[in-house]
C-alpha positions, 0 to 999 in steps of 0.5 A, spaced: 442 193 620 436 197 617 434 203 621 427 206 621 425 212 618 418 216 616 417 219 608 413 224 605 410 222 599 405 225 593 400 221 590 394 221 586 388 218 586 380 218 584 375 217 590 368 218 590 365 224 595 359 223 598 355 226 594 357 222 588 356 216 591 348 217 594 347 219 587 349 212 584 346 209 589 340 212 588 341 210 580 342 203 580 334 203 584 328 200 582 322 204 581 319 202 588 326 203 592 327 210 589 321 212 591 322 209 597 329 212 598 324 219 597 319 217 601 324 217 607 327 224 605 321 227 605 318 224 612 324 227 615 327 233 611 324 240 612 325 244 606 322 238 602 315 237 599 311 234 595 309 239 589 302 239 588 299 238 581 296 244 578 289 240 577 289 240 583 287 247 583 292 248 590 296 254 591 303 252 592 305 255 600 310 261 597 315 259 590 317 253 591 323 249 586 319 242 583 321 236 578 320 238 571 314 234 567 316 228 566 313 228 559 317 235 557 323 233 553 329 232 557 334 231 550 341 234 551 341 233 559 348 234 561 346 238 568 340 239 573 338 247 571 338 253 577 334 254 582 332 261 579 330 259 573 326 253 576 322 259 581 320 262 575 317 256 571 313 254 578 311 261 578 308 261 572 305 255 571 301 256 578 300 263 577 293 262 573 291 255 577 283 256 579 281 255 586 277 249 587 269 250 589 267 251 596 261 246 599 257 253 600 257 253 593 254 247 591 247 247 589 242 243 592 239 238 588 235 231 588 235 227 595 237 221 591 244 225 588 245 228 594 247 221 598 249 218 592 254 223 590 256 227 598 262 224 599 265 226 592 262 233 594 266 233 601 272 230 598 271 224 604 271 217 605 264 217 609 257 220 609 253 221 615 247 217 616 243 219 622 246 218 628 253 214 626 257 214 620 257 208 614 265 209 611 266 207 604 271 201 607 265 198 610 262 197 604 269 194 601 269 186 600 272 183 605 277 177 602 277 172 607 283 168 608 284 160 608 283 159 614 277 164 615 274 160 610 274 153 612 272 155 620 266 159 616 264 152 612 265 148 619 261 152 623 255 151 620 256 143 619 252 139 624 259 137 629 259 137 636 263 142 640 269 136 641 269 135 633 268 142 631 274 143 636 279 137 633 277 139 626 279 146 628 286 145 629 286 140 623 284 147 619 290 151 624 295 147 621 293 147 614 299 151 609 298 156 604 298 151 598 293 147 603 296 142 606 296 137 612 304 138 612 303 136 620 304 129 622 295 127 626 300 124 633 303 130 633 296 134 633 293 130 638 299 133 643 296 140 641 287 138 642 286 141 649 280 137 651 280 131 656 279 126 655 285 127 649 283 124 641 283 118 639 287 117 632 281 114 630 277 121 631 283 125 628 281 121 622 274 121 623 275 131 623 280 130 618 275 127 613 271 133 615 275 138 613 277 135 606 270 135 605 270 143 605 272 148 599 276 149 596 276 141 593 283 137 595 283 141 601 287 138 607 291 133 604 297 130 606 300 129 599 299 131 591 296 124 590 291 125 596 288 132 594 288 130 586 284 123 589 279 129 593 278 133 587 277 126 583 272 123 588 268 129 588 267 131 582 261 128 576 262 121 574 266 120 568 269 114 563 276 117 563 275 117 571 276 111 573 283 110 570 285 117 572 283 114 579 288 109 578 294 112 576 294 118 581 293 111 586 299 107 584 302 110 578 304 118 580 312 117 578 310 116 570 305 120 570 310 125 572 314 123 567 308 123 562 311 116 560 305 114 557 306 108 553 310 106 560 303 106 563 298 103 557 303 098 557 302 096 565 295 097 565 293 094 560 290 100 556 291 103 550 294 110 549 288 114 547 285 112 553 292 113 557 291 121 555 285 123 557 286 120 563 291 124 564 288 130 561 282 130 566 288 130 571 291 136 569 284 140 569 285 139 577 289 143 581 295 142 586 295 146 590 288 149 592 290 153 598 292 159 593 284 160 590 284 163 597 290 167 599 292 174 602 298 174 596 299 180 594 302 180 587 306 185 585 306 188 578 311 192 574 311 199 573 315 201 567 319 206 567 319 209 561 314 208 555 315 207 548 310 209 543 310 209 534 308 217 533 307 218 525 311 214 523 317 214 529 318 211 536 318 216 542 321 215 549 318 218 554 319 217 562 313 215 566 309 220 570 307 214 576 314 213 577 317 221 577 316 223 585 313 230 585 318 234 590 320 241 590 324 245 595 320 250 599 323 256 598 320 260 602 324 256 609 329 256 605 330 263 605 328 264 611 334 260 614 338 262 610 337 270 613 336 267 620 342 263 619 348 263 624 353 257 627 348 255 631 344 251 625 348 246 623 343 240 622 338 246 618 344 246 614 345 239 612 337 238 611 338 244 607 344 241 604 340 234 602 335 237 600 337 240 594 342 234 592 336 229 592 333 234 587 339 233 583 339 226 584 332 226 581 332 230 576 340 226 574 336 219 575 330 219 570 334 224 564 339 219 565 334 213 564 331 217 559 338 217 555 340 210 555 332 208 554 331 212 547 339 210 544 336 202 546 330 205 541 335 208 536 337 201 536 333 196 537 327 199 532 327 193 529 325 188 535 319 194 535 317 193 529 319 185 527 319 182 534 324 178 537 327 174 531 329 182 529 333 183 535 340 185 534 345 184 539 348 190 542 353 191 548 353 196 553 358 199 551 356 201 544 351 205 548 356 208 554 359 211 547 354 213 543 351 218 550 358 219 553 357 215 559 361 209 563 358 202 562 357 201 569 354 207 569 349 204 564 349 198 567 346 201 573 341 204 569 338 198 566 338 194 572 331 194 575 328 198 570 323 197 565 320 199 558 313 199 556 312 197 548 307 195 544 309 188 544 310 187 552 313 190 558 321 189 558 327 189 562 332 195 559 337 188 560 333 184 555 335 189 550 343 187 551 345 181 548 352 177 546 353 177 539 354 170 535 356 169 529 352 165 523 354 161 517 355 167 512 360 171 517 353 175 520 352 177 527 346 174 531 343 176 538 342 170 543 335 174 543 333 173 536 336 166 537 330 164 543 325 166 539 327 162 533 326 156 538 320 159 541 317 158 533 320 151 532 318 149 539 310 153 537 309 149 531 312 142 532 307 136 532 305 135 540 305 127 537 312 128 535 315 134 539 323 137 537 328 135 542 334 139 544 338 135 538 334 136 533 332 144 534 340 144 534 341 141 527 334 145 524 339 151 526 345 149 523 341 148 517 339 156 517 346 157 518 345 159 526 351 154 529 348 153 535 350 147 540 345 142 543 347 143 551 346 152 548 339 149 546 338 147 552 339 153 557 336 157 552 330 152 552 330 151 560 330 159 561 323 160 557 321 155 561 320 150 557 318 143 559 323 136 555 321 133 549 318 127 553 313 132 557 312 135 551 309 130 547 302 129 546 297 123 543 294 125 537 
């Protein structure tokens, strides 16, 4: 029978310490999620600040450490330089910062320039004017929503108070796309006047709101805001069958199946597709003409330029969060300091390990984005068709770093170049073999569909098949369901949406 027994064993094993893996999560951020993470660390962390640009003409409160110039040259970075020598480098460049003019020394001149420019001169947002005070917002256009925007136009229709209030809630129910989505016996429930509407009167406020800007506003479905805008705009020859086919013929007009629609209503082709290009001139959804969507735009992390005659990568100054260590708190804790100080401790422990961390992102950022450029200097100069295929372990190789290390880089993070703004990942592509025995990136691969796809005959367009054979004719041996996922990835329509009559 077995007996129980306890054993010492040695054993080694890797793990990550704690600071190791805040700095790679703060590697695999976006841009806006970094400065997020920042943002948070400043707000709460006492031996941090935000560093002050030397334009500013502000004196820095005692030396301070700060984030190298983005624009400097940051090759060869293999660890974050000392305090020392950064205090050094601060004090330097702050040393013969001029201070900004005082009010007091601003001369006086024209009343008209002196309105006109007070608010520059006094660094605010307001100028006093009499009694009270007009602020620049006031003076900002107000974007009204949807829903303000239709109350406004009912309010000046001639309706009675039961009318203007059932149309009301018609305008509370409509959606963003601008849609009736909700059922008129269910809104009859929600009007709370006496005696309670009739279906009738929920018709007769419906078709006042659908008379509101923007046109097809207020609709039930596709058909009906199309058959709004229709109704509503001048007389046409092509309007009369547009009308009939958003009626009754919406399912081939959604497959673009024109020569099934000559066929039906007994008209020609010609006539088939101008009736369906004075459909596509309206707008499906007339909700987004006013809207409170915020878009949000990408900004680049790095910036790639052609100077004489060879490509440059340099971070992107917007990106780069100007934080410094205040030396002069961090000094006075440290001969102050006792056991008793233990969260100063840690503020301060955190404080410089963001700092690295910082300067550890955006060198390594900077590494990966110009071994890509070493690389792909073809892409910038011939276009898509020039991208070579590369993997993300020739770059990890070539600057001494893991692949996940180099794919949490390239992650969320963006390149500008004169061709367009990409994501890091679009410069890493599988290898394929051609008819000749070379290699071809799946990149170039998509844009040589792309200019198959630009040049075709809109009356006879390519279907996946055919482009699959005019590639294995150029000796790119590509299959036709790989044709379509390259196609439906561009976001390109099918053969039958594509064709055109002449």
């Amino acid at each position: 029978m077995g007996t129980l027994s306890i054993k010492t064993a040695h054993k080694q094993h890797q793990t990550l310490t704690p600071r190791l893996q805040h700095a790679v999560r703060l590697l695999q951020l976006s841009s806006l999620d970094f400065a997020q993470e920042v943002q948070a660390v400043l707000d709460k962390n006492p031996f941090l600040d935000v560093a002050e640009d030397d334009e500013a003409g502000l004196a820095s409160t005692g030396p301070a450490q700060t984030m190298p110039d983005p624009a400097a040259n940051m090759e060869g970075f293999e660890s974050p330089p000392s305090l020392a020598s950064e205090d050094q480098a601060m004090s330097s460049s702050t040393g013969d910062s001029d201070a900004p003019p005082e009010m007091g020394d601003e001369q006086a001149g024209p009343a008209d320039d002196l309105d006109r420019d007070s608010w520059q001169l006094t660094g605010s947002s307001s100028k006093v004017s009499g009694d009270g005070e007009t602020s620049i917002i006031d003076l900002m256009a107000d974007h009204a929503s949807l829903r303000q925007h239709l109350h406004t136009q009912l309010n000046v229709m001639h309706l009675s108070e039961r009318e203007l209030l059932i149309a009301g809630v018609i305008v509370e129910s409509i959606d963003d796309d601008g849609y009736l989505r909700d059922n008129l016996d269910d809104l009859r429930a929600i009007c709370d006047i006496d005696p309670p509407p009739d279906m009738s009167e929920m018709l007769q406020a419906l078709q006042h709101v659908q008379t509101l800007e923007p046109a097809g506003i207020g609709a039930r479905n596709v058909a009906e805001t199309l058959l709004i805008q229709l109704n509503q705009q001048p007389s046409h020859p092509g309007h009369g069958l547009a009308r009939q086919i958003v009626e009754h013929h919406m399912e081939r007009l959604v497959r673009h199946d024109v020569c099934g629609l000559a066929r039906e209503m007994g008209c020609t082709v010609h006539e088939i597709e101008s009736a369906c290009n004075c459909i596509r001139r309206l707008d499906p959804r007339p909700g987004w003409r006013l809207g409170s969507t915020v878009v949000q735009y990408i900004t680049p992390d790095v910036i790639v330029r052609k100077f004489r005659g060879e490509w440059t990568v340099s971070l992107s100054s917007s990106i780069v969060p100007r934080v410094r260590l205040n030396q002069m708190y961090a000094d006075l804790f440290q001969r102050h300091r006792n056991g008793k100080h233990t969260e100063l401790a840690a503020h301060l422990q955190e404080a410089r390990w963001t700092i690295r961390n910082v300067e550890q992102r955006f060198a390594t950022i900077l590494q990966v984005s110009e071994a890509i450029v070493r690389r792909q200097k073809n892409f910038l100069e011939y276009g898509a068709l020039a991208m070579r295929p590369m993997a993300l372990k020739e770059i990890a190789e070539e600057i001494g770093l893991h692949e996940s290390t180099v794919s949490r880089v390239t992650n969320n993070k963006y390149m500008s170049t004169p061709v367009g703004v990409f994501e890091l990942k679009y410069f890493f592509s599988r290898a394929m073999v051609t008819a000749t025995g070379g290699t071809c990136s799946a990149t170039a691969i998509r844009g040589v569909i792309q200019t198959m796809i630009d040049e075709e005959a809109p009356c006879s367009p390519l279907s996946d098949a055919e482009i699959a054979r005019r590639l294995a004719r150029q000796g790119l041996n590509v299959a036709r369901r790989t044709v379509t996922k390259y196609r439906q990835a561009m976001r390109i329509a099918p053969v039958e949406h594509r064709r055109r009559v002449a």
